[in-house]
N, C-alpha and C positions, 0 to 999 in steps of 0.2 A: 071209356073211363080215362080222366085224366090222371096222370103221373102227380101232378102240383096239385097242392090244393089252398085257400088263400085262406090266412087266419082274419076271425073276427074280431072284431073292438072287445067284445067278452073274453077273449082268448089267453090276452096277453096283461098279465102285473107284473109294473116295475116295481119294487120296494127297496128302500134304502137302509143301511145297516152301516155304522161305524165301526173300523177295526184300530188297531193299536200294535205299536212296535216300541219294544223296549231299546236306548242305546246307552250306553257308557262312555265315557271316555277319560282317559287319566291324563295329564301331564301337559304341558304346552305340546307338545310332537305330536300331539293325536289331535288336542282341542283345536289345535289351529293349521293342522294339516290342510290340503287345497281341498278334499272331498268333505270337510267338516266345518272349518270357518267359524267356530265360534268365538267371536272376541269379547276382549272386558276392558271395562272403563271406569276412568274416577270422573267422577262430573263435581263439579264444583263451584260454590257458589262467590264468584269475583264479582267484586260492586266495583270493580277501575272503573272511572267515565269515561276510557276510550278501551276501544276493543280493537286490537291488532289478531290479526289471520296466523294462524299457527304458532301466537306464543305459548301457547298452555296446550302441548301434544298429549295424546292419550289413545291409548288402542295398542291391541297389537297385530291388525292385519288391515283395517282401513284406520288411519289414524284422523282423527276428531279434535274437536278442543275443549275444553273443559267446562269452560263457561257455556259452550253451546249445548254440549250434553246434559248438562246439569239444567238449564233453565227449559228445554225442551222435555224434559219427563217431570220439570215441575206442572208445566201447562198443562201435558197431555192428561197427567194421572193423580193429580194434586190439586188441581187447581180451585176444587169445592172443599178441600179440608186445609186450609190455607191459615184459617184463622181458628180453626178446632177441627181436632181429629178426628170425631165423629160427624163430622159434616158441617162447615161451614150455612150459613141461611143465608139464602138468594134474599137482594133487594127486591121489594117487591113496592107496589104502590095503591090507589085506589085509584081507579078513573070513574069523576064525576058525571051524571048524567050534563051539565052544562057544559062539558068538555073538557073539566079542570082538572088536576092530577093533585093528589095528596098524599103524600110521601116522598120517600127517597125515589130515584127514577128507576124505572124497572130493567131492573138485567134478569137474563135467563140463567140457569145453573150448565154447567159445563159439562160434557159429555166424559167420563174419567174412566171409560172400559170395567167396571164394576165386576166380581164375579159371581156376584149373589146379588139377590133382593132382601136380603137379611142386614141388620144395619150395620155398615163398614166402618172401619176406624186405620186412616192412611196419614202418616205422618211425616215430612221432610223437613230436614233439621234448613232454618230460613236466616241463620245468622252468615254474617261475611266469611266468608275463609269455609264454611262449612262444606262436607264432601258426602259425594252418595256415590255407590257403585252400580253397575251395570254388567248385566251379564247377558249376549244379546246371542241367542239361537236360530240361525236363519231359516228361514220357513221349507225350505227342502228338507228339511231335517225334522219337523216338526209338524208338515203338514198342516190341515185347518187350524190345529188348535194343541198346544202343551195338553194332556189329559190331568187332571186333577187328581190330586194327591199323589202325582209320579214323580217330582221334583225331589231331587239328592243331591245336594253338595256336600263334599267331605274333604277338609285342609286338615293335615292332622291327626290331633284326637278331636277335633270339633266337627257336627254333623249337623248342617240345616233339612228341616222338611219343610214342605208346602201341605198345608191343610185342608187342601183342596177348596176351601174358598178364599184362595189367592193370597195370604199370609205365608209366609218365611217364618217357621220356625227355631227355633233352638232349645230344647227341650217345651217347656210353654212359655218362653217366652217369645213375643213380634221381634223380629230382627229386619224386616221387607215384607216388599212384595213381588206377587207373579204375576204377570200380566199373559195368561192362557194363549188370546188371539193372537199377539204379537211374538212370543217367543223370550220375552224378557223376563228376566230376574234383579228387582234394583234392591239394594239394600241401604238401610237406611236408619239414623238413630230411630230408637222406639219410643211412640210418643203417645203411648195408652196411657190412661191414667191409673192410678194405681199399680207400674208396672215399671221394671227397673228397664234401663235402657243397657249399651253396651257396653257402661263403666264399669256393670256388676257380672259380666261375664267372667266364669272361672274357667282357667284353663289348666289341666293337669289335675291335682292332686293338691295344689294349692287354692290358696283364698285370695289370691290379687285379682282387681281389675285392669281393665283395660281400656284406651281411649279409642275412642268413636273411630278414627282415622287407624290406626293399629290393627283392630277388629277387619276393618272393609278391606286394609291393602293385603290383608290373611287369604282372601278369595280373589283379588282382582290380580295381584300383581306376584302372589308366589304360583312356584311351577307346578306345586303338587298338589294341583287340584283334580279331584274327582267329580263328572259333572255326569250325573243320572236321570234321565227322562223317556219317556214315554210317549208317542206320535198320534194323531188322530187321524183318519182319512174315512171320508165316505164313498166307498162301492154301491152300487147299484145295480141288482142283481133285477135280472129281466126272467119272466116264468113265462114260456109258453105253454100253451093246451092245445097238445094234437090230437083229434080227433079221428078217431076212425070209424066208422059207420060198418054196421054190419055188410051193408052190400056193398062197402067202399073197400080198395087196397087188396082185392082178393085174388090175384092173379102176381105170381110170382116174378121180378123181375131176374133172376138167378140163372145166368145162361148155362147151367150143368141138368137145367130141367130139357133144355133139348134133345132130341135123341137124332139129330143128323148134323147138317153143317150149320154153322152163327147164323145163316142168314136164309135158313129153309125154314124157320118156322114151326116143325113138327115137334113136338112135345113127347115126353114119354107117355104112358097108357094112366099111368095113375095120378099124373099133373091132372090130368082132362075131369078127375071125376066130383061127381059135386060133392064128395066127402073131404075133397082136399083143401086143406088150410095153408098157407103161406105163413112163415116167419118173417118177422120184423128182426133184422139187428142194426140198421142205420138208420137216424131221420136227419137227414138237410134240412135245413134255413134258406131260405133265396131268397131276395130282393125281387125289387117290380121287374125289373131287365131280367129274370130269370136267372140269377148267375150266384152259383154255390157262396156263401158267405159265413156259415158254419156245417161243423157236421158233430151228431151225437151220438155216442154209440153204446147201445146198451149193454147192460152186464154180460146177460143173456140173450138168447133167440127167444121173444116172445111171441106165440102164435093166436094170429089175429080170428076173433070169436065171428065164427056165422047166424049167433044167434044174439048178439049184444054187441051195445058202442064197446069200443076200446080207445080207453086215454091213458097218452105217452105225456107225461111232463119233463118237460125242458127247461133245466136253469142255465142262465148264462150272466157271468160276473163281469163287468164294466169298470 
């Protein structure tokens, strides 16, 4: 009888299972601590015709520039609602069987990180001078993916939520968006139709509005923000099937079954009898090279049946 025995291709399922971590964090000291990093931005839309390197600074732990944050999350995440919030329409065209094109020329539609298949409505305010914010979570923090509907910011008395299909809240009205795989939070005037943007935000117990730029430097640039989210990671939990065979594993290896010295071999009288069952409380994992690479250990000593298979399942989390 061999000690090892080799699993089969039926033996063993991986399966994968997403988990989740909640983190908070209040105030600049925490947000932009060295184990945390989370910075914020005004990005902003400069039509100068010359562009100079570091005159428009922003951030507060890699500093940026304004014009380049701003036109860099128009592209990425805007760039099909450009001319409507509900989606811009790609040029399209007809190509004639004789070779001939009829229409405007064909461009493709832009890849914008979407977070639904339900139809989206993304808006960035596109006049000169105009400002968006950024709120950029770096992916250690956040794993695969921001989880939906975990998104909290709190300046204030004013609370944003995310909707879990990537909307920035403020009670109901669009305030931004979340971009899940990236870790961002941009905010941005509101640009639904039939929907007031951020001039009609009230704060306190009053009835004033607020300008667009007022509102964004509320989250980006005071200290007392609170920034609440939720991490995604996929584990992958390996299941083996040990197999024990009624005539397999029957012989103890427990050297207190001896009855003289480690290395004489003789057994006590009732090791030897074919009524006697051996308990299982450890199963090893080995590799090809034979060399211990996990070990499992049962709650209890289970004792292995002379007259039926016995199966040991082993989970193991990656």
């Amino acid at each position: 009888m061999s000690v090892f025995k080799p699993f089969l291709a039926t033996d063993t399922v991986i399966s994968p299972f997403e988990v989740n971590k909640s983190f908070t964090f209040k105030g600049d000291s925490e947000l932009t601590s060295s184990n945390v990093n989370i910075d914020r931005y005004i990005g902003e839309n400069i039509t100068s015709q010359y562009w100079v390197s570091g005159s428009n600074p922003t951030g507060q732990i890699n500093i940026q520039d304004k014009a380049l944050i701003y036109h860099s999350i128009k592209e990425l995440y805007y760039s099909n609602y450009l001319t409507n919030p509900s989606g811009s329409l790609v040029g399209t065209a007809s190509f004639n069987n004789d070779g001939t094109i009829t229409g405007p020329v064909y461009t493709p539609n832009y890849y914008n990180y979407l977070s639904t298949t339900l139809p989206t409505y993304r808006y960035i305010p596109t006049g000169s001078g105009e400002i968006i914010g950024v709120i950029s979570i770096p992916s250690n923090l956040f794993g695969e993916y921001l989880k939906p509907k975990s998104v909290t910011l709190t300046s204030g008395s004013i609370t944003l939520q995310d909707d879990g299909l990537g909307n920035i809240l403020y009670n109901s009205l669009k305030v931004g968006d979340v971009i899940y795989e990236h870790g961002l939070i941009i905010l941005t005037s509101d640009g639904i139709p039939g929907q007031d943007g951020y001039g009609y935000i009230i704060y306190g117990t009053g009835s004033y509005g607020v300008s667009d730029e007022a509102f964004i430097n509320n989250f980006i640039t005071t200290p007392n923000l609170t920034c609440s989210f939720e991490s995604t990671i996929t584990i992958y939990e390996s299941q083996y099937k040990c197999t024990l065979r009624q005539n397999e594993f029957n012989f103890s290896q427990n050297p207190t079954l001896l009855s003289g010295s480690y290395d004489s071999g003789v057994l006590y009288d009732f090791a030897t009898g074919s009524f006697f069952s051996p308990y299982v409380t450890t199963v090893g994992l080995y590799n090809n090279n034979k060399e211990l690479i996990a070990v499992a250990k049962l709650a209890q000593p289970l004792p292995v049946s002379t007259i039926t298979d016995t199966t040991i399942l082993v989970n193991l989390d990656l």
